[in-house]
C-alpha positions in Angstrom: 26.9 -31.0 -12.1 30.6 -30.5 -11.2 31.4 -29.0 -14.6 28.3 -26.2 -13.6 30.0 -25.8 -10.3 33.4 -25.1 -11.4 31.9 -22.6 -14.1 30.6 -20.5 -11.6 33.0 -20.5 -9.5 35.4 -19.4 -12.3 32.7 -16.8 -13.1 32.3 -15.5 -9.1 36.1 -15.7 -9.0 36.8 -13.5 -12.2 33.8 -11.1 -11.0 36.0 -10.6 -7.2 38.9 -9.9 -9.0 37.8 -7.6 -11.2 35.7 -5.4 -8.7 39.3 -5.8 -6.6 41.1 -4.0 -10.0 38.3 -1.8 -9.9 38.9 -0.7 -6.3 42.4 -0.1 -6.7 42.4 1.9 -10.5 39.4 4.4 -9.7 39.8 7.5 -7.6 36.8 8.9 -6.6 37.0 12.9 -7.2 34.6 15.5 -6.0 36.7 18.6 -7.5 38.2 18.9 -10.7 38.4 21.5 -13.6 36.0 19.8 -15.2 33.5 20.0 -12.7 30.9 23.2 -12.5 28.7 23.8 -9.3 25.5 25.8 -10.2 23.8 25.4 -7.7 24.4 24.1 -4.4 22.2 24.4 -0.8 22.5 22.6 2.2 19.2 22.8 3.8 20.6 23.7 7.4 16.7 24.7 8.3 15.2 21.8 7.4 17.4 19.6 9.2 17.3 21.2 12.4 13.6 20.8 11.8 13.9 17.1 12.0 16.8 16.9 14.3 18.4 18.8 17.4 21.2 20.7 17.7 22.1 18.0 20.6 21.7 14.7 18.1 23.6 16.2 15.6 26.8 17.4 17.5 26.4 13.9 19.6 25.9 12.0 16.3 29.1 13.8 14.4 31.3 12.4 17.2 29.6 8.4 17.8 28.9 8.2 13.8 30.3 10.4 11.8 29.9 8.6 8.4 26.0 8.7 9.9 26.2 12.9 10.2 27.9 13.0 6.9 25.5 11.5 5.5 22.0 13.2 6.9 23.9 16.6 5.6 24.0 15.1 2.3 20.5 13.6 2.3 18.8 17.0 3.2 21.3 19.1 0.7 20.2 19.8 -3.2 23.0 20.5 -6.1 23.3 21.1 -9.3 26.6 19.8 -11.0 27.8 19.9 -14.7 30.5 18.6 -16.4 32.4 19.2 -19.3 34.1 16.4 -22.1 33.1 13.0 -19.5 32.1 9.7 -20.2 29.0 7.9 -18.4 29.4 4.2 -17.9 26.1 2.0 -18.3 26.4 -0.4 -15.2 25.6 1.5 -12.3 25.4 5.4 -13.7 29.2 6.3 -12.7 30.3 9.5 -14.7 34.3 9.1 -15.8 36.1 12.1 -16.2 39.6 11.2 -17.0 41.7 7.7 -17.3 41.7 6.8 -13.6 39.0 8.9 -12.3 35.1 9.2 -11.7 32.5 11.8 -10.3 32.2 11.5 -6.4 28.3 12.3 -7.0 27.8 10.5 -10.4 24.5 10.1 -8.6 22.6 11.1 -5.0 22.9 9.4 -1.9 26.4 6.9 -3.1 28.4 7.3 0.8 25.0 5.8 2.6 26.3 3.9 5.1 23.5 1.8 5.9 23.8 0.1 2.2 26.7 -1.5 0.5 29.3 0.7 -1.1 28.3 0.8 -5.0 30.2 -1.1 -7.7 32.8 0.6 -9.5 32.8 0.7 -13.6 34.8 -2.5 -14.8 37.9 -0.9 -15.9 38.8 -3.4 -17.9 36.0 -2.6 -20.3 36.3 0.9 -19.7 40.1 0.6 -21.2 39.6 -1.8 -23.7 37.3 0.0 -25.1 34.4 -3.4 -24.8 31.3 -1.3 -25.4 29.2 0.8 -28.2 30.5 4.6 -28.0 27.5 7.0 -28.2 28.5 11.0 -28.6 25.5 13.7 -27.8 26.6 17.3 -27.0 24.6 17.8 -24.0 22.3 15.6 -21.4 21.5 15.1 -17.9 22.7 11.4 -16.2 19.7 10.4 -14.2 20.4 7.1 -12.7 19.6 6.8 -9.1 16.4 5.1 -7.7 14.2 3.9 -10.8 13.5 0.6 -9.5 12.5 1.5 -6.0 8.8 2.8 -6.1 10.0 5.4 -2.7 13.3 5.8 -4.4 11.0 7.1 -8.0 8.7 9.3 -6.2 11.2 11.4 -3.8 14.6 11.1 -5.7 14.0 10.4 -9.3 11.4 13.2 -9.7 13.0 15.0 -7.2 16.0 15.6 -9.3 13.9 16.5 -12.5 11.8 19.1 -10.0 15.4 20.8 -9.6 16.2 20.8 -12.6 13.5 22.8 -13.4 13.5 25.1 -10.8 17.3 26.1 -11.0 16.5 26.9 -15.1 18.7 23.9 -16.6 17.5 24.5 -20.3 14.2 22.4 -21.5 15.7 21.0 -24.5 18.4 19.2 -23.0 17.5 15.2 -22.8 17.8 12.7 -19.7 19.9 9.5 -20.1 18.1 6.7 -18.0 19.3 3.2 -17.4 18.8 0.5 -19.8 16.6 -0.9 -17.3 14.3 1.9 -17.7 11.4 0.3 -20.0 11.1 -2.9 -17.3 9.7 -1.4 -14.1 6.0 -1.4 -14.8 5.3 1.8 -12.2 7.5 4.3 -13.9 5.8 3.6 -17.4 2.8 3.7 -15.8 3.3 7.2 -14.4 4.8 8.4 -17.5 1.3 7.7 -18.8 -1.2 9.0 -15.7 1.1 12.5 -15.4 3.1 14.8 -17.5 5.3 16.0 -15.1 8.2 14.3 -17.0 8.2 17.0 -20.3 11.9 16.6 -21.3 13.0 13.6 -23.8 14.0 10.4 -22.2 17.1 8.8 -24.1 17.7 4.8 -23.1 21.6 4.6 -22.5 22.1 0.4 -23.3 23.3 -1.8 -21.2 26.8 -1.6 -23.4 26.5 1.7 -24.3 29.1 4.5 -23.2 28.0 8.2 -24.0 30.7 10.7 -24.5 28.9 13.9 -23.4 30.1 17.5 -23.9 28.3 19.1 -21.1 26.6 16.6 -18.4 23.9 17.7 -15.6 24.0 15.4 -12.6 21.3 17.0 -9.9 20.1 16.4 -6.4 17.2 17.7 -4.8 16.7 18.0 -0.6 15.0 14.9 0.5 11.7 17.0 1.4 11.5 19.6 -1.6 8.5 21.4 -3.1 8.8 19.4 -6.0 7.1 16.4 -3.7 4.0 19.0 -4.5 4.8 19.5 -7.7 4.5 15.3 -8.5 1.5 15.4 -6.6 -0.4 18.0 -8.5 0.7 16.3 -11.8 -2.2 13.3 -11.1 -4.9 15.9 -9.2 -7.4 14.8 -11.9 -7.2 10.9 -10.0 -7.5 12.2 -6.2 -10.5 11.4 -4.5 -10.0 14.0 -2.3 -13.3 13.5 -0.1 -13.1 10.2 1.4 -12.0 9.3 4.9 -11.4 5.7 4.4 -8.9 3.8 6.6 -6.4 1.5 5.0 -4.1 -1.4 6.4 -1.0 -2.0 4.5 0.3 -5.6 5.2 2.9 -7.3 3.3 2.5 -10.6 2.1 5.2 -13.1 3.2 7.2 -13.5 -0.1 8.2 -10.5 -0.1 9.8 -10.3 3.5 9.3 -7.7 6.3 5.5 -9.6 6.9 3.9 -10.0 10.1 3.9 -13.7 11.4 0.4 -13.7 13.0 -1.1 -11.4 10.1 -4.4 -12.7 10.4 -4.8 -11.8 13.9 -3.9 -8.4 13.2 -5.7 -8.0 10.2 -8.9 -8.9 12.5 -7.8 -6.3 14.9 -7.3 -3.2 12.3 -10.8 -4.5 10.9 -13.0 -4.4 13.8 -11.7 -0.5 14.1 -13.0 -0.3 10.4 -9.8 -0.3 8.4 -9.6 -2.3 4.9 -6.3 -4.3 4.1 -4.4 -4.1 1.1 -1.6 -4.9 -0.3 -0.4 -2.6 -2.6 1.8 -4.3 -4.5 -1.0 -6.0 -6.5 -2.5 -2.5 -7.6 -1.9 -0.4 -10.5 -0.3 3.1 -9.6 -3.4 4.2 -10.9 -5.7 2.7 -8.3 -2.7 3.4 -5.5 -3.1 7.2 -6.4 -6.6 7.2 -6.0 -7.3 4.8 -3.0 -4.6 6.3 -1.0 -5.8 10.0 -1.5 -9.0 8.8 0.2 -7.6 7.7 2.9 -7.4 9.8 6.1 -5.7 6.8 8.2 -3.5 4.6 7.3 -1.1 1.7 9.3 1.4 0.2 7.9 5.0 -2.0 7.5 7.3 0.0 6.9 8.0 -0.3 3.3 7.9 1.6 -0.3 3.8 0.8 0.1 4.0 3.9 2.7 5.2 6.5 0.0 1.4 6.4 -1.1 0.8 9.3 1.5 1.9 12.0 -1.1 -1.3 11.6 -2.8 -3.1 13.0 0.5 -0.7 16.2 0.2 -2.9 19.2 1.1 -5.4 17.6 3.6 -5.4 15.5 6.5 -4.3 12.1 7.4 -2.7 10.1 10.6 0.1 7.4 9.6 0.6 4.6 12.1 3.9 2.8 11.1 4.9 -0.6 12.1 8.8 -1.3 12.8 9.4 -5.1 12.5 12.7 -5.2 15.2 14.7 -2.6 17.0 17.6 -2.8 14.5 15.4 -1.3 11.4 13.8 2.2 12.5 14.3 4.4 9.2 12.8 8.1 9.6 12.2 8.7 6.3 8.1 8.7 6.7 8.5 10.1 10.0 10.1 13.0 8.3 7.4 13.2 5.4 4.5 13.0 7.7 6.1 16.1 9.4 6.6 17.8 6.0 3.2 17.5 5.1 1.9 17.9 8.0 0.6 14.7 8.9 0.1 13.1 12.5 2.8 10.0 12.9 3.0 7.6 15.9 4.6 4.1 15.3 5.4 1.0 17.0 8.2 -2.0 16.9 7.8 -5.3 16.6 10.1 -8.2 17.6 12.2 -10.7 15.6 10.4 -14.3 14.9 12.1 -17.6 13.5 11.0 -16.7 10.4 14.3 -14.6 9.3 13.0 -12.4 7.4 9.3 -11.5 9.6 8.5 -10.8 12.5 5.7 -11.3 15.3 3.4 -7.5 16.7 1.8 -8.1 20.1 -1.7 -8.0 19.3 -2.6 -6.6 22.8 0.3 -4.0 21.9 -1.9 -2.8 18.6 -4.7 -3.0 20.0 -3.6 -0.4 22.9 -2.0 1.6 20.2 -4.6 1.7 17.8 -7.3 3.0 20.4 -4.7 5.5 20.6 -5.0 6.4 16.9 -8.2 6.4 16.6 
């Protein structure tokens, strides 16, 4: 027992200090000769859309890493790169000795999530890895695993890559975890909105790449659409059903006194489910037959793409104060959807939390 303890301590100890070397070797660059912009928009319109003039100015002074940060979420690019080197861990492109690509991939300065992990520059210099060469590819690493992440990022960036004319023949490097995530291969099957070749960088596996395309799309984009119309043949476009997303415990974010709400949402003729234990196939086509839906916030909401063209009211639950994301706010308004939502409040259950049931039940008459 002591022998395990003191191994993983000397394993935790060795990881610190290497992410420490890792912090102190790496510049992060956003310019460099290497570096091409071809495209590059920063959305001004849509923003002001979803925020005032008044939030932003007061928002640039109280949070700046927060306004920074909203411009970047609603901007789309197109980089590429000439003679770099993409690492396998986390996606990070290296373009010289000491230096990597500020943008290696979308979203890496949010300031609500941890800073990512810098390459391990001790395998980087000594050269610990397979060496792959290919003369041109696009690094697509960001968001895979996430199902909200997949749908508005991931094909996001392939929808711009498209639309801004980057060749056809040039292949995507995904992560080595690509093959695991049981949503993405299922999609891959239901839709062929992915028509470019899919190359599986290993999980030791550096490519040397002449001429790299790293992309970003706007965080609401056409090409939300364009995934969308990619599955028509599974919509069940004329329902009306009404659908209550809960989340069982396990997986955090659940609502302490379920049951009773569950009961509520019933009696008003609403169906629970969890989607978690679906298919993507039945997701697409229960949730296009929905034309209300309530639920946690959570990836489960992202399911309101696949009622893109005609009506539907989202009613989202907050569990505290402290965790208010807009990003299905924002959506709703996108596609125009009606969106009301209401917070809970923290239980001693860490990771739940406990919804008034008089509260919903006000609300929902409301919704209804």
């Amino acid at each position: 027992m002591i022998k395990q303890l003191l191994l993983k301590f000397k394993s935790k100890t060795s990881l610190l200090l290497s992410q420490f070397l890792d912090s102190k070797v790496w510049e992060i660059q956003e310019e460099n000769d290497k570096i091409e912009v071809l495209h590059f928009s920063s959305h001004k319109d849509q923003i002001l859309n979803f925020y005032s003039e008044d939030f932003l100015k007061k928002l640039f002074f109280e949070a700046p890493a927060k306004h920074k940060f909203i411009l970047h979420i609603y901007s789309s690019y197109v980089y590429k790169l000439e003679n770099t080197i993409l690492e396998p861990s986390q996606g990070w492109i290296i373009l010289s000795k000491y230096f990597v690509f500020k943008f290696s991939f979308p979203l890496v300065e949010d300031p609500w999530r941890p800073k990512p992990i810098l390459p391990s520059y001790i395998k980087f210099a000594l050269g610990l890895g397979k060496s792959s060469h290919i003369d041109e590819a696009i690094s697509l690493r960001y968001g895979w695993e996430n199902y909200y992440h997949f749908f508005i990022d991931v094909l996001g960036q392939i929808s711009i890559l498209e639309s801004k004319g980057v060749p056809s023949h040039i292949p995507i490097l995904v992560p080595y975890y690509f093959g695991s995530i049981p949503f993405v291969q299922e999609f891959l099957k239901l839709s062929s909105f992915i028509k470019r070749k899919l190359i599986v960088q290993k999980k030791n596996e550096y490519y040397h790449v002449k001429k790299l395309i790293v992309s970003k799309d706007s965080f609401i984009s056409e090409g939300v659409k364009d995934v969308v119309h990619s599955v028509d043949h599974l919509r069940e476009l004329d329902r009306n059903d009404k659908i209550f997303i809960y989340r069982p415990k396990v997986h955090g974010r659940a609502i302490i006194n379920n049951d009773e709400i569950i009961q509520i949402a019933e009696s008003h003729g609403f169906i629970p489910v969890d989607p978690s234990s679906l298919t993507l196939k039945d997701q697409i086509v229960l949730f296009s037959g929905a034309s209300h839906i309530i639920g946690i916030h959570g990836a489960g909401l992202t399911n309101i793409i696949f009622r893109c063209g005609l009506s539907l009211s989202l009613f989202e639950i907050f569990p505290d104060e402290s965790l208010t994301p807009e990003h299905y706010r924002n959506l709703s308004n996108y596609l125009s959807f009606n969106y009301k939502s209401i917070i809970g409040e923290k239980s001693d259950e860490k990771y739940n939390f406990y919804l008034d049931p008089s509260i919903f039940k006000n609300n929902l008459k409301q919704f209804c």
